[in-house]
Every structure is written in C-alpha cells, then in structure tokens.
N, C-alpha and C positions, 0 to 999 in steps of 0.2 A: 209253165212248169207245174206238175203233179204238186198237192201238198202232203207230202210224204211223213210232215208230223204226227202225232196220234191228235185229233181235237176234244176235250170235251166238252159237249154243249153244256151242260149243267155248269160250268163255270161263268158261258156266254153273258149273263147278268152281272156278277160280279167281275169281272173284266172291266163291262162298262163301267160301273160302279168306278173304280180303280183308274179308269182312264180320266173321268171327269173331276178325281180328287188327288190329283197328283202331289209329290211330295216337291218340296223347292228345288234337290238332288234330280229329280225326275225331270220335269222342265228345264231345267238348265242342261241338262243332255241332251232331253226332245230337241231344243232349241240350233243344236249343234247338228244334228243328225240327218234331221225330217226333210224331207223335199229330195235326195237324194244328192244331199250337200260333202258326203263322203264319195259318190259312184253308186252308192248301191240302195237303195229301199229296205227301210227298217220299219215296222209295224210297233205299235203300242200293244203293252198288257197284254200277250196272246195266252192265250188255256192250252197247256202241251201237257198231256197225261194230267195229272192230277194237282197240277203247279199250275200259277200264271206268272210268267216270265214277263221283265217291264219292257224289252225289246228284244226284238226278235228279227234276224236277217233273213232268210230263206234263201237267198241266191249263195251267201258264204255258211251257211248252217250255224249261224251265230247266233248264242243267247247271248243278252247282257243285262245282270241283276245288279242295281243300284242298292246297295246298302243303307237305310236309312236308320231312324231315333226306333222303329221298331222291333229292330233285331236286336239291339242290346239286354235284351228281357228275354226274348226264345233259342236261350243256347243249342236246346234238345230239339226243337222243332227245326234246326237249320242244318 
C-alpha cells in the first residue's frame, strides 16, 4: 500500500528520540497494540506533516495521540 501520508524527514530524529523515551501512557498502549494484537499494524511516533503522532495505523487511516503530564501546560500549542 502506497504511503499516502505527507512524511517529514526533518522530524525522522526526533521521532526516534520519542520512540526510545516513551511516556508510561505510551507503553502501556504499545503494549496492547503492537504485533498486530488488534488485526491491524500500528507503527510508533510517525512524522505526518509537521506533528508526530504516537500511533499511527495506515491500513484503517488511524492516528492515536496519547495525552500525557505534557499537555497540561501547552493549552495554545494543542
């Protein structure tokens, strides 16, 4: 399947970054998800235009952003 997303590399670092520092809310999803324990293949951290979304489905066009201790301070950034 085409990846019909927009990608942007410039994020590709911080992605990883993001992937290897995941929040407790994050793992405990990964945890639920990963292997394609739902049917379907979910990806970590992807760079979709100028955001990185902490999963990402491609087959059902699903983002899914996990709220953490972050957001509570970036009303205006969210």
């Amino acid at each position: 399947m085409p990846n019909i997303i927009p990608y942007n590399p410039k994020l590709r670092e911080f992605a990883r970054y993001l992937r290897n520092n995941s929040t407790l809310s994050e793992v405990l999803l990964w945890k639920e998800i990963k292997n394609k324990a739902l049917g379907v293949e979910f990806k970590r951290q992807v760079p979709i235009l100028d955001y990185i979304v902490d999963f990402y489905c491609q087959e059902l066009k699903l983002a899914v952003e996990v709220d953490g201790h972050i957001h509570d301070f970036r009303y205006v950034e969210d």
